[in-house]
C-alpha positions as CSV (number, residue, x, y, z in Angstrom):
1,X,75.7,62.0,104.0
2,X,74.1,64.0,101.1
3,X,74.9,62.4,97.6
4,X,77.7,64.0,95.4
5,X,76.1,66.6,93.4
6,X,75.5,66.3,89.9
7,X,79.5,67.7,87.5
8,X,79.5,71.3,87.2
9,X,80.9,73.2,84.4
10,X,82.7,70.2,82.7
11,X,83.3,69.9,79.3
12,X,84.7,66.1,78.5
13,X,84.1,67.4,74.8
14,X,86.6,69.9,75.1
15,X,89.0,67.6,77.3
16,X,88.2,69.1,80.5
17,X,87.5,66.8,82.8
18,X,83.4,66.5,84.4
19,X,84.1,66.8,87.6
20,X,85.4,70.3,88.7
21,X,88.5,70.6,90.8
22,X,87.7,70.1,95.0
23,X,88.4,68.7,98.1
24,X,85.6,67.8,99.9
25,X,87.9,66.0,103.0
26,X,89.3,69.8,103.0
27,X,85.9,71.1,103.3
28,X,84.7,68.7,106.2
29,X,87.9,69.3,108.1
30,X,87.2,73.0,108.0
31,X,83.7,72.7,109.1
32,X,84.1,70.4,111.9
33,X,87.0,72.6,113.0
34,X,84.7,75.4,113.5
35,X,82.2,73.4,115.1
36,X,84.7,72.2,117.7
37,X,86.2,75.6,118.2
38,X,83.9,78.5,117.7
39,X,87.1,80.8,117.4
40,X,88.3,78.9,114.4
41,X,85.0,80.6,112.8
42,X,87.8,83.9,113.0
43,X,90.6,82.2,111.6
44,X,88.7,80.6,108.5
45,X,87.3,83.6,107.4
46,X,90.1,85.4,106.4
47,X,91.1,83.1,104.2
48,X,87.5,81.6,102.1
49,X,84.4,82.9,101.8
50,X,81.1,80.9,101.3
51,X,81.3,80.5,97.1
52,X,84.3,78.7,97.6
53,X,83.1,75.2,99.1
54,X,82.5,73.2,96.2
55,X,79.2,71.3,97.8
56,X,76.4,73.3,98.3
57,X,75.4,72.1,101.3
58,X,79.0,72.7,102.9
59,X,78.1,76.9,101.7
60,X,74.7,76.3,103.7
61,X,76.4,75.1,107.2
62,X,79.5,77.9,106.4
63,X,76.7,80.5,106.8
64,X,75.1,79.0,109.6
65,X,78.2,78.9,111.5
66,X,79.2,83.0,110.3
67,X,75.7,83.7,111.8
68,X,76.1,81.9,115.1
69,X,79.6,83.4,115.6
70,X,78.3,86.7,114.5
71,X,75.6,86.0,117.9
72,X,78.3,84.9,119.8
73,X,76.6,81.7,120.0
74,X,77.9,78.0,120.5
75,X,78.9,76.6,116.9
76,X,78.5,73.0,117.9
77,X,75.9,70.5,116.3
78,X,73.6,70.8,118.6
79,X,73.3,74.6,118.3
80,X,74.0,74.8,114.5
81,X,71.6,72.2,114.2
82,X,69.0,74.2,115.7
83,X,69.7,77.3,113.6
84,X,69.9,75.1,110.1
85,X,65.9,73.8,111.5
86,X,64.8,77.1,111.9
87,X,66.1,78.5,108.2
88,X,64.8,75.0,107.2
89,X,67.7,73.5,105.9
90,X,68.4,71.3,108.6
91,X,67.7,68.5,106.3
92,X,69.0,69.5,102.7
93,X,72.3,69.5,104.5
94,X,72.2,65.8,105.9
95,X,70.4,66.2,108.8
96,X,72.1,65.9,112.7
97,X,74.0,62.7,111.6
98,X,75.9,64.7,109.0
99,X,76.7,67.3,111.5
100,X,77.4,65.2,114.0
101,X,79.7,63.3,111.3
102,X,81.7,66.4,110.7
103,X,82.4,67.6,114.4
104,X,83.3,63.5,115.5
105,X,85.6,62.8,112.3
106,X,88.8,64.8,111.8
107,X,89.0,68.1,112.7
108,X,91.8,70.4,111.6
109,X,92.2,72.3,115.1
110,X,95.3,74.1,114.5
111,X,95.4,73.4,110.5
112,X,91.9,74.6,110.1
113,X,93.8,78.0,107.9
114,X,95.4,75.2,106.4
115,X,92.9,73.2,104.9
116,X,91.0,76.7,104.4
117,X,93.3,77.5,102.0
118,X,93.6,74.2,100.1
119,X,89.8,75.0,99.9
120,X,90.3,78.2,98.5
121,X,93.0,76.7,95.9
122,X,90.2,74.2,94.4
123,X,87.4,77.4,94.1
124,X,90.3,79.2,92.2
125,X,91.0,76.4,89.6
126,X,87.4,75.9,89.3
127,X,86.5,79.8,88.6
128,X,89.5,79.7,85.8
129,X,88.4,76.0,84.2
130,X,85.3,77.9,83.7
131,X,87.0,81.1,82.3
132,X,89.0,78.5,79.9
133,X,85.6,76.6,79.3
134,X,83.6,80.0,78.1
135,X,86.8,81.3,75.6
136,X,86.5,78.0,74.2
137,X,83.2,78.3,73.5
138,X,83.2,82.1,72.3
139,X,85.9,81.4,70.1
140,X,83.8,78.5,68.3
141,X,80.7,80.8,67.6
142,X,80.4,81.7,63.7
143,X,82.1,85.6,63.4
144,X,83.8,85.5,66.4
145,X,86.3,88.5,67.4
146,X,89.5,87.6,69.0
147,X,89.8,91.1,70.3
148,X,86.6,90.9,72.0
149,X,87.4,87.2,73.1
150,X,90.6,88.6,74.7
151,X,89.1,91.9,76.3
152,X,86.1,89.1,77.8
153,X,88.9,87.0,79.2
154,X,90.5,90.1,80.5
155,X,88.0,91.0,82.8
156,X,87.4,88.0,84.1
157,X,90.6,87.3,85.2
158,X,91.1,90.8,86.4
159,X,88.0,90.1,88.2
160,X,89.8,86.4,89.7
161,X,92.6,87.9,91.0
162,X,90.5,90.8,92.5
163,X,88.6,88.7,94.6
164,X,91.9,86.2,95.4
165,X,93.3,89.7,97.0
166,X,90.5,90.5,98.9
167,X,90.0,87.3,100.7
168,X,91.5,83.7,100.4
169,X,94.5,82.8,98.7
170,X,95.4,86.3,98.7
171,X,95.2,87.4,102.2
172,X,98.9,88.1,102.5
173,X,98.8,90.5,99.8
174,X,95.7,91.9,101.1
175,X,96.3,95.4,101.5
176,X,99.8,95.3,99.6
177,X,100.7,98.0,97.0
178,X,103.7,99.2,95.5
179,X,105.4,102.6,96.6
180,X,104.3,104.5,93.9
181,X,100.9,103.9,94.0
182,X,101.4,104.0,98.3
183,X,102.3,107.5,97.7
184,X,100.3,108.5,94.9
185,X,96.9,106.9,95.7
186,X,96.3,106.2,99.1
187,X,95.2,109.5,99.8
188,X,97.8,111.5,101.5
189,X,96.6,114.1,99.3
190,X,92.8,114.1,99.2
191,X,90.6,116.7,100.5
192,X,90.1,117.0,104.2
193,X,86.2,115.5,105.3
194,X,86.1,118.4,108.1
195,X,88.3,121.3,108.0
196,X,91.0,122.8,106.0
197,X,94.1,121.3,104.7
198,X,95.8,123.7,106.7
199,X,93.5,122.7,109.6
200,X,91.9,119.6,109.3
201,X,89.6,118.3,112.0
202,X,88.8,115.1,110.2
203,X,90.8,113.4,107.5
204,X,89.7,110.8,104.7
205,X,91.1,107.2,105.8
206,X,92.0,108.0,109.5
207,X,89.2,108.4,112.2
208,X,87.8,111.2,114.0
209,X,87.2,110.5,117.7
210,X,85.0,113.0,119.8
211,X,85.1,112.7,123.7
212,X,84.4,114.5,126.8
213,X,82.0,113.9,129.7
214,X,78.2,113.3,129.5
215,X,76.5,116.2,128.7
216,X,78.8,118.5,126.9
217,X,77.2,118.3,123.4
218,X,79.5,115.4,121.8
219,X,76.4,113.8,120.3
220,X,75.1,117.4,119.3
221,X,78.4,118.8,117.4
222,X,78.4,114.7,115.6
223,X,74.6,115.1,114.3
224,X,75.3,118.5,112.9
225,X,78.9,116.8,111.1
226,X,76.5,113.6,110.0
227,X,73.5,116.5,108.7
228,X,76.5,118.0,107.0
229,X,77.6,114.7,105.5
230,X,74.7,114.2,104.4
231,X,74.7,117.5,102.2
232,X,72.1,119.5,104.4
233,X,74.6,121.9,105.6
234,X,78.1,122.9,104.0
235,X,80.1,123.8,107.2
236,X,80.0,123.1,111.2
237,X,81.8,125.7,113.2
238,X,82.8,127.9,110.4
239,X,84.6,124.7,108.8
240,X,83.8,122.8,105.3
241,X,82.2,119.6,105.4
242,X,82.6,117.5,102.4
243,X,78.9,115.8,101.1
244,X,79.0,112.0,101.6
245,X,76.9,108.7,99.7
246,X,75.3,107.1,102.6
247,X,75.7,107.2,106.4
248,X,75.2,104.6,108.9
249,X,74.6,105.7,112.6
250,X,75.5,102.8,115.0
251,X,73.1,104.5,117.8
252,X,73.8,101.7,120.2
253,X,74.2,104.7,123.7
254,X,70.1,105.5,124.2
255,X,69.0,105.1,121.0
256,X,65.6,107.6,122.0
257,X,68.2,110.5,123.1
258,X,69.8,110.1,120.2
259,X,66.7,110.8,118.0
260,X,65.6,113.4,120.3
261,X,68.5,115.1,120.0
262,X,69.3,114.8,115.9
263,X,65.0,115.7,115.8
264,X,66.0,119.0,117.0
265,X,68.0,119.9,113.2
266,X,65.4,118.0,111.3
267,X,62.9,119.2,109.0
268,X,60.3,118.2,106.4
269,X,62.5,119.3,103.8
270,X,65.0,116.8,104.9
271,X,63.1,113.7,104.6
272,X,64.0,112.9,101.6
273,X,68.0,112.8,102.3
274,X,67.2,111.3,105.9
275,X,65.3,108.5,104.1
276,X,67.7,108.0,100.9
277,X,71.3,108.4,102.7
278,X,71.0,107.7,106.8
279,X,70.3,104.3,107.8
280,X,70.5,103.9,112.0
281,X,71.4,100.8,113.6
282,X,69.4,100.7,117.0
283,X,70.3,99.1,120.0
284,X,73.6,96.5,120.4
285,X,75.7,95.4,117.5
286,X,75.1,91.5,117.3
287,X,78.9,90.9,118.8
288,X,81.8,93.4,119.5
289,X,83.9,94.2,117.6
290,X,87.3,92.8,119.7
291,X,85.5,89.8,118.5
292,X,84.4,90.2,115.1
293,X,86.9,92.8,113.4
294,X,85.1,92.4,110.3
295,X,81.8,93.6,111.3
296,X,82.6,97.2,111.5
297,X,83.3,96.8,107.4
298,X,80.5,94.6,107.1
299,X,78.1,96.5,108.6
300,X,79.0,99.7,106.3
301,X,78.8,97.4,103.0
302,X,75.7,95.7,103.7
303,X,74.3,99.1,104.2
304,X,75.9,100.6,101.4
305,X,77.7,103.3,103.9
306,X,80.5,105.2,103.0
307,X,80.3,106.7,106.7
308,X,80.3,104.7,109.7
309,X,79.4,106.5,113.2
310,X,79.8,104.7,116.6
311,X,77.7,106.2,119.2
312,X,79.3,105.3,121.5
313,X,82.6,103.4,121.8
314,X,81.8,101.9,125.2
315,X,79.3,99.7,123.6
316,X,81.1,98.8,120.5
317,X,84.1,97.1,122.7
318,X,84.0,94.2,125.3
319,X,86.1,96.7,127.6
320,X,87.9,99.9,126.9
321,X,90.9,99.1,129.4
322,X,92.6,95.5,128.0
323,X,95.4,96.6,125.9
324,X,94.9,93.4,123.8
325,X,90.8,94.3,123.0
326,X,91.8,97.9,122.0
327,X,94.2,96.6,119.5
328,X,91.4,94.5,118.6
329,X,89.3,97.1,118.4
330,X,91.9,99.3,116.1
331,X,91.8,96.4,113.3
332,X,88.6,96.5,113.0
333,X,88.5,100.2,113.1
334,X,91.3,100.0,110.4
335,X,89.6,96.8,108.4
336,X,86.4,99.4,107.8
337,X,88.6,102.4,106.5
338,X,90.8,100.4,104.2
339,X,87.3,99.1,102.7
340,X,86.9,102.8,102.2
341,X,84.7,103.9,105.0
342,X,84.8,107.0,107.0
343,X,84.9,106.5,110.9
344,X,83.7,108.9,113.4
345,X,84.0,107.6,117.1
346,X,82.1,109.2,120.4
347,X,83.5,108.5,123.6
348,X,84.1,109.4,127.1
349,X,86.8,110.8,129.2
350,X,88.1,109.2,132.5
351,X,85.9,109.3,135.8
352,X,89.1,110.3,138.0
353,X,89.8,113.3,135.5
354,X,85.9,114.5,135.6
355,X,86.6,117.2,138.4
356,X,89.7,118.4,136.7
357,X,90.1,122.2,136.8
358,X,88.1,124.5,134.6
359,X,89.6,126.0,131.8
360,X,93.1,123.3,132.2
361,X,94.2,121.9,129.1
362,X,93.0,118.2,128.6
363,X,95.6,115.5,127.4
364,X,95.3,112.5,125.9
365,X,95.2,110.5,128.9
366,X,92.2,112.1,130.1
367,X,90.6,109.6,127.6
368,X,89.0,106.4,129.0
369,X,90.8,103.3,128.2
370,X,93.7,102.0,126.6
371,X,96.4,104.1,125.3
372,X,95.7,102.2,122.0
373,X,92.4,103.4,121.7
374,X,93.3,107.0,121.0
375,X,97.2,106.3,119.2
376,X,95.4,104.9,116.0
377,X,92.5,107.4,116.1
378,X,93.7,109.9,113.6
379,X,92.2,113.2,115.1
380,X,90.6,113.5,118.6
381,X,88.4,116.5,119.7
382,X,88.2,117.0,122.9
383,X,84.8,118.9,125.0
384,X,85.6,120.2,128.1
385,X,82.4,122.0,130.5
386,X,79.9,120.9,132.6
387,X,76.8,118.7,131.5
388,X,73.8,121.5,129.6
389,X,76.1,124.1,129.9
390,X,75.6,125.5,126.6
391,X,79.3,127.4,126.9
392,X,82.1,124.7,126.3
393,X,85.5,124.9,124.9
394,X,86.9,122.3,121.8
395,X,90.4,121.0,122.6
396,X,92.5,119.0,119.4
397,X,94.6,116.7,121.3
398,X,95.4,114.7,117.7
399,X,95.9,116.7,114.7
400,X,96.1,115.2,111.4
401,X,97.4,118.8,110.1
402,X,97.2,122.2,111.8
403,X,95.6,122.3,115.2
404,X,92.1,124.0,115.5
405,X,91.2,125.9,118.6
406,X,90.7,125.8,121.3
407,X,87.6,127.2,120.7
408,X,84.9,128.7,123.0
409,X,81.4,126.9,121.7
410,X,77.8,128.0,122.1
411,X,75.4,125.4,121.8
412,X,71.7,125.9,121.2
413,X,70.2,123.4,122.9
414,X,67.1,124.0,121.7
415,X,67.7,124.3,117.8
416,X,71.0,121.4,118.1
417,X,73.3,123.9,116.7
418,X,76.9,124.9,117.7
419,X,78.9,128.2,117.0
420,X,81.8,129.5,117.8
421,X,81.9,132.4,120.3
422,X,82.2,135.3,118.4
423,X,84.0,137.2,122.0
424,X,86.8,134.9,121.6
425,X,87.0,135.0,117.7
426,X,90.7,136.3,116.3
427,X,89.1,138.2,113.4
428,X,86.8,139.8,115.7
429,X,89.2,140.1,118.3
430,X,91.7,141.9,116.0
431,X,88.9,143.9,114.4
432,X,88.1,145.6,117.9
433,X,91.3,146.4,118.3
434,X,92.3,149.5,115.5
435,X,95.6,149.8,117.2
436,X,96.8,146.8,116.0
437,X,97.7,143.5,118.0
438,X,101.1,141.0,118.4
439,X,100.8,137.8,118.5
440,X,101.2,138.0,122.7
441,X,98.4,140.4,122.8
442,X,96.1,137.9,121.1
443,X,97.4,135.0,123.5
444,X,96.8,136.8,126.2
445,X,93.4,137.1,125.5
446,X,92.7,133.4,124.3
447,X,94.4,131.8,127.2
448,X,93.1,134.0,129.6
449,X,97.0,134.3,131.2
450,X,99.0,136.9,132.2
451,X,101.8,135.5,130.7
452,X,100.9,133.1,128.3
453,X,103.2,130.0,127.4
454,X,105.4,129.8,124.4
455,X,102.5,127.6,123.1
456,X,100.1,129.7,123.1
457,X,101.6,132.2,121.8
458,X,103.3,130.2,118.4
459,X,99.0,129.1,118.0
460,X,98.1,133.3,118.2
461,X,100.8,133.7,115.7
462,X,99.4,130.9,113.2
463,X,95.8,131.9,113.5
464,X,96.9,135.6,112.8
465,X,99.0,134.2,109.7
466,X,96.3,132.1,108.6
467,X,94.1,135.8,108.7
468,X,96.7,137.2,106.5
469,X,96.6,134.6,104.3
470,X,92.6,134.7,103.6
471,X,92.7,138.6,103.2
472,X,91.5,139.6,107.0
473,X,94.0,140.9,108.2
474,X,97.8,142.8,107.2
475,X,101.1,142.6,108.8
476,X,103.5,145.1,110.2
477,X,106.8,143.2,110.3
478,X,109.0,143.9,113.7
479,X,112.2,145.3,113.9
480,X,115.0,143.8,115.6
481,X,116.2,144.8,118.8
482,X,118.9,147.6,119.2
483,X,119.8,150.4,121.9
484,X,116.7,151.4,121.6
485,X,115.0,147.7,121.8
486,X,113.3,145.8,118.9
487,X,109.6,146.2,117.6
488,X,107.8,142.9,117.9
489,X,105.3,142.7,114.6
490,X,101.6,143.7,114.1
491,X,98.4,142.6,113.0
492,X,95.9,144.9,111.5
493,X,92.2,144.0,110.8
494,X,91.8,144.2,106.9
495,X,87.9,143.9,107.5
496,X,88.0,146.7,110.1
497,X,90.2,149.2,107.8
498,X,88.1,148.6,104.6
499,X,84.7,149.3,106.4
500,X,86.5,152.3,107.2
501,X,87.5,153.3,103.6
502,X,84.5,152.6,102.6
């Protein structure tokens, strides 16, 4: 067993005792509890992190075993013992023996959190015996400022309980606040990523999830919301796109298609954004993320992402159809936004639904998999056609706010770029009409029905509001009904009668 390393940060002068608070039982039991049970790995790492083992070479085996679990590899000695060789730090941690020592002796099994935590408890007195050592020390310099003194010890404490929240000690105040800052702060008020507030296809700190079958231009309406992201392009489909720091592309779903296809927007002018703010993850994650709900968030902060996009979910998930894996799957979908990262999701629709009937309405449970994949998404798009057909319609099954469409799209296949079909546009449609047009009228002709549904006709009426509202179009109220029968009201095209002034 490796020698007790040399005190740290005592101060018998100052009657502090030399040797640091610990528990290096604690410690041992933890690691040979993950060694035993690689699942344990899970458990321990909510509650400590690596800096918080008091012997160094306990740190070294902590990340050995995070990097194993991370492969979903075996943890046990004989494995970790092979990965600490390779690193070469198979011996600065004791060698086999050691190893071997800490999987035979006592191994928390069901107290492994347990002893974690006592862990975590010893790293926390040792980070504030060293806050209490430095104000000593600062306040024994010739000229010192109390007021500086107190603003140093401050931060540093500030900084201790920051890091006790985000892990350890503090994981069951984790993601508490109070209800003022709840409302205030968590951003039930900030600017939509994609859309409007009024219509907002993709919301900041809830996920946007496009699906539809192979083919329909999923991956080709995502590149040109990443490109927009990315600040090469202000809107996608007529719709704002807010700028983002840095994106990372998990292009795990034919990684060559998926260049082939983002190539098609790309130009020399963009190299410089592509190389400063996209990074693209190629090929399979190193475990799922059912497994390791973390990686998701650790993925985007290793890479300095602010914007996450999974391409596609089939290959981020062990299955799509276990209830227990999708809820999996939401934590670590949720774990990654409340670290502050944007999630976009691509995914496909149900095999038994492909052959559904053009132009029907999709539903949620047209998606593949668990129910619980799409109830904590917080907007899902849906693409309905048939695969290279560049005409396809855009169905919001999940709104955050207002719901967009449907919308007839165009896709240029050869230039990546979508639009919305100008035929089936409300402005333009109201603009050919000089006679005016109700809200059924409109309905009519976006449904493509005879009698359209009471639906359809409350979405003609809010897209002909919302035309009021920008200045495209005027109002005629109704009149109510009589003996002679009520008026129902009227929409004018504002574009169409100024042209004409003109």
């Amino acid at each position: 067993m490796p020698s007790r390393p040399a005190a740290r940060d005592g101060a018998p002068g100052l009657g502090i005792p030399s040797v640091p608070p610990h528990n290096a039982e604690a410690e041992q039991a933890v690691l040979g509890s993950c060694m035993y049970d690689p699942g344990v790995v899970d458990e321990v790492r909510a509650v400590l992190d690596g800096s918080d083992f008091y012997r160094p070479h306990h740190e070294t085996i902590w990340h050995a075993l995070l990097t194993l679990r991370a492969a979903d590899a075996p943890t046990d000695p004989i494995a970790l013992g092979e990965h600490l060789a390779g690193t070469g730090d198979l011996n600065r941690v004791g060698g086999p023996s050691y190893l071997h020592q800490l999987v035979s002796g006592m191994h928390a099994g069901g107290s492994a959190a347990y002893y974690a935590g006592i862990v975590r408890e010893k790293a926390g007195l040792r980070r504030l015996q060293q806050t209490g050592v430095r104000t000593i020390q600062r306040a024994q310099e010739p000229g010192a400022d109390p007021d500086e003194i107190r603003a140093a010890v401050e931060t540093e404490l500030r900084d201790e309980r920051e890091k006790a929240l985000a892990s350890g000690q503090g994981r069951l105040s984790r993601y508490i606040v109070d209800g003022w800052k709840f409302v205030t702060e968590t951003g039930a008020d900030t600017e939509p990523l994609w859309g409007t507030r009024e219509q907002t296809v993709w919301s900041s700190g809830e996920s946007l999830m496009i699906v539809g079958p192979p083919g329909v231009g999923k991956t080709t309406l995502a590149h040109q919301v990443v490109l927009a992201r990315l600040g090469l392009h202000d809107t996608v489909l007529d719709m704002p796109v807010s700028p983002s720091k840095r994106v990372l592309y998990l292009a795990m779903d034919r990684p060559k298609q998926i260049a082939k296809a983002m190539a098609r927007r790309v130009t020399p002018d963009h190299q410089a954004a592509l190389r400063d703010r996209l990074a693209v993850w190629q090929g399979p994650l190193p475990t799922t993320l059912d497994k390791e709900p973390d990686l998701l968030a650790d993925l985007a902060a290793a890479h300095q992402a602010d914007t996450i996009v999974i391409d596609s979910l089939k290959d981020a998930v062990s299955t799509m159809v276990d209830d227990s894996l999708a809820v999996a799957f939401h934590n670590a979908r949720m774990r990654a936004l409340r670290n502050g990262v944007e999630v976009m999701e691509l995914h496909h629709q149900r095999k038994a639904t492909a052959d559904a009937p053009r132009g029907q309405r999709p539903t949620l449970d047209r998606v593949y998999g668990s129910t619980w994949i799409t109830s904590g998404a917080g907007s899902v798009l849906f693409i309905a056609g048939e695969a290279g057909d560049p005409a396809v319609t855009l169905h919001h099954l999940k709104t955050p706010t207002g719901e967009i469409g449907p919308l007839q799209l165009i896709h240029d296949h050869t230039r990546g770029t979508t639009r919305i079909d100008p035929a089936l546009d409300p402005s333009q449609l109201l603009a050919a009409h000089p006679g005016g047009m109700t809200t059924r009228d409109l309905a009519t002709l976006l449904s493509g029905e005879a009698t359209p549904t009471r639906g359809a006709v409350e979405k003609a009426r809010r897209a002909l509001d919302r035309l009021v509202a920008k200045g495209k179009a005027t109002k005629r109220e109704g009149t109510a009904g009589g003996s002679g029968g009520g008026q129902q009201a009227r929409y004018y095209s504002a574009l169409r009668h100024i042209s004409a002034v003109s």
